[in-house]
Each structure stands twice: as structure tokens, then as C-alpha cells.
C-alpha positions in Angstrom: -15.4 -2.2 -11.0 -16.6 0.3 -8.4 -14.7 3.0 -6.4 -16.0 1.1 -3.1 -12.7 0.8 -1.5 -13.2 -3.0 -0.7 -14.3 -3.9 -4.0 -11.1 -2.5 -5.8 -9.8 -6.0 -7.1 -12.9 -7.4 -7.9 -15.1 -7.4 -11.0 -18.2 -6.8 -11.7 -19.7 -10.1 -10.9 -17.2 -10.4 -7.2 -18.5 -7.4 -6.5 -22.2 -8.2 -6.8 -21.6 -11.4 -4.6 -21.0 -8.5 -1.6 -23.9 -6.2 -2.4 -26.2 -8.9 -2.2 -25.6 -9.2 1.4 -24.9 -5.4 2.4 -27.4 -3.4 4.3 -27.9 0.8 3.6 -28.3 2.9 6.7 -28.4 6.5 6.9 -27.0 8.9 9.6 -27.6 12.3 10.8 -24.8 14.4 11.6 -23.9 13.9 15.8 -25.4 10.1 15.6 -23.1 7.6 16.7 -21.9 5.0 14.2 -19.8 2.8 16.3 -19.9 3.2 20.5 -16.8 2.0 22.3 -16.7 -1.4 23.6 -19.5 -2.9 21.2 -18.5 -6.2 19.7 -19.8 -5.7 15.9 -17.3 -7.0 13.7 -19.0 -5.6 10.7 -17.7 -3.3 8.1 -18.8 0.0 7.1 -18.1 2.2 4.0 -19.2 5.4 4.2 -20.3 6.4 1.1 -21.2 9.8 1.3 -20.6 12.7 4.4 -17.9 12.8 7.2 -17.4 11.3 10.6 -15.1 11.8 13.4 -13.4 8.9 15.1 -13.0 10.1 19.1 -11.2 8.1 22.3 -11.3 9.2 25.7 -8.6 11.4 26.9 -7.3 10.9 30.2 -9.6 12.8 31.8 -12.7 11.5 30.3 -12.4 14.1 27.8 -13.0 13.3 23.2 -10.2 13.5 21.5 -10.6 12.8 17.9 -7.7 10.7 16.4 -9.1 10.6 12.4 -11.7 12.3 10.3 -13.3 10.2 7.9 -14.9 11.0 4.6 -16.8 8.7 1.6 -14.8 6.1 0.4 -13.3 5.0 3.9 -13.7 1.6 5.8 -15.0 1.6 9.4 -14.2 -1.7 10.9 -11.6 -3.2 8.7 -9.1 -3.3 11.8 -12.1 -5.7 14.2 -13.0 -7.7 11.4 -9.7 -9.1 11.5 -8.8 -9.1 14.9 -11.9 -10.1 17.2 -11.7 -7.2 20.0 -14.5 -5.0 21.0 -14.6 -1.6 19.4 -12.1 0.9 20.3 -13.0 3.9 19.3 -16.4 6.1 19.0 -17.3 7.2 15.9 -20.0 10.0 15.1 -21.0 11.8 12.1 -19.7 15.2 11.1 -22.5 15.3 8.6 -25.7 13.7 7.1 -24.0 9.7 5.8 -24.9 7.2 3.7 -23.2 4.2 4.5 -22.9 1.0 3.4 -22.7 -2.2 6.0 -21.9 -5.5 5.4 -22.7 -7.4 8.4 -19.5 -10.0 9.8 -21.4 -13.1 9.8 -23.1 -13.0 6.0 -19.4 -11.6 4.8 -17.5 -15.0 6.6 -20.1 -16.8 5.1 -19.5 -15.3 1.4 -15.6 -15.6 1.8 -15.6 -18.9 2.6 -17.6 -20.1 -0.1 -15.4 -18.4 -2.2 -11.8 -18.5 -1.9 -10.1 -16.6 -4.5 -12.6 -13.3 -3.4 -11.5 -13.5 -0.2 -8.1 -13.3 -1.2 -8.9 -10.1 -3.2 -11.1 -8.9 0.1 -8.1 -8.9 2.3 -6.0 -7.7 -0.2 -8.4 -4.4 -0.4 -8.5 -4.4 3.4 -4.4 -4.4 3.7 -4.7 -1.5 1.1 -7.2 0.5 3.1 -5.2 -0.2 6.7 -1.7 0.5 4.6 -3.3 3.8 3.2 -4.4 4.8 7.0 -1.4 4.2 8.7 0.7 6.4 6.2 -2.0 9.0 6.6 -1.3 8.7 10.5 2.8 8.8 9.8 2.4 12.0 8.0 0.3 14.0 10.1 
């Protein structure tokens, strides 16, 4: 079992069936993870630094709405529900994150029923944990 926040109900062996197909890339702090508008549906875990997730204000102005650290999903909201991406999101810091591309993951949890089922229940845990976060702020 790893601390990867969408691998928390899955062994050793469910969990290897998603590294297989996950992709590393590396930020520097001010790069832009996500850009409003794109239509990537993948998922991203950072695992190690900060970013800040930023919407326009009505003026045209950032705003940022969350702060993000290692362990967090990116994503986990579009995978779901096929819009374009809401929000920009930019690195605080040097991160490490982990991707795993939309169209290799559909692939993996349809082949395999009973992970997907422990997939979405770590991605109801991670939007759950989010929007108490944004009720108690």
C-alpha cells in the first residue's frame, strides 16, 4: 500500500497496474501545470512541492482559490465530468509529479472492474476531503 492518495484501497499488485502506465514530470516553481480551458482529462498527484490553483477575478485579475501540496490530486474533478479545465494551476515550488494520462487510465479500469471501483472510491475520498477543506476556511 502506498500513501499515493488514489492508490489508498488498493494493494500492492492494483497499485502496480497504475504505475505501469503513469508518466513523471518535473516542474519549476512559476511553470504552469494546468492552463485554463485545456481539455486534458488526466490526473496528477503531486508528489513532492506546492502549487497554487488561480481563476480570473472580475477584472482579469489571479485570485488563488487552493494551495496544494504533495499528496494532492490535480484533475480528479475533469476526469469525471468531461469539461475543459477550469482553473490555472502553477507551482509554488520545484514539483515532482506524477501523471496518469486519461486514455491509458479508461483503458486500465475497464479491464478491470473491481479497481475501478476502488479508483473512484479514492477519488470521492480526495473531492470529499477538498470540499470540507473549502467549508472550513
Amino acid at each position: 500500500m502506498t500513501k499515493h492518495p488514489l492508490y489508498r484501497y488498493l494493494s500492492a499488485e492494483e497499485a502496480s497496474m497504475l504505475q505501469a502506465i503513469a508518466k513523471r514530470q518535473s516542474y519549476k516553481a512559476n511553470d504552469t501545470l494546468i492552463s485554463i480551458g485545456n481539455r486534458s482529462r488526466d490526473i496528477i498527484c503531486i508528489e513532492r512541492g506546492s502549487v497554487s490553483v488561480r481563476i480570473s477575478d472580475s477584472e482579469g485579475k489571479p485570485l488563488e482559490v487552493a494551495s496544494l501540496k504533495h499528496g494532492n490530486l490535480i484533475g480528479e474533478m475533469n476526469f469525471i465530468i468531461p469539461t475543459r479545465r477550469t482553473a490555472n494551476v502553477v507551482a509554488l515550488s520545484d514539483v515532482d509529479a506524477e501523471i496518469l494520462p486519461y486514455n491509458e487510465l479508461c483503458s486500465v479500469l475497464r479491464s478491470e472492474p473491481l479497481l475501478a471501483s476502488k479508483v473512484f472510491a479514492a477519488l470521492n475520498h480526495q473531492l470529499s476531503e477538498k470540499y470540507e477543506g473549502m467549508l472550513n476556511n
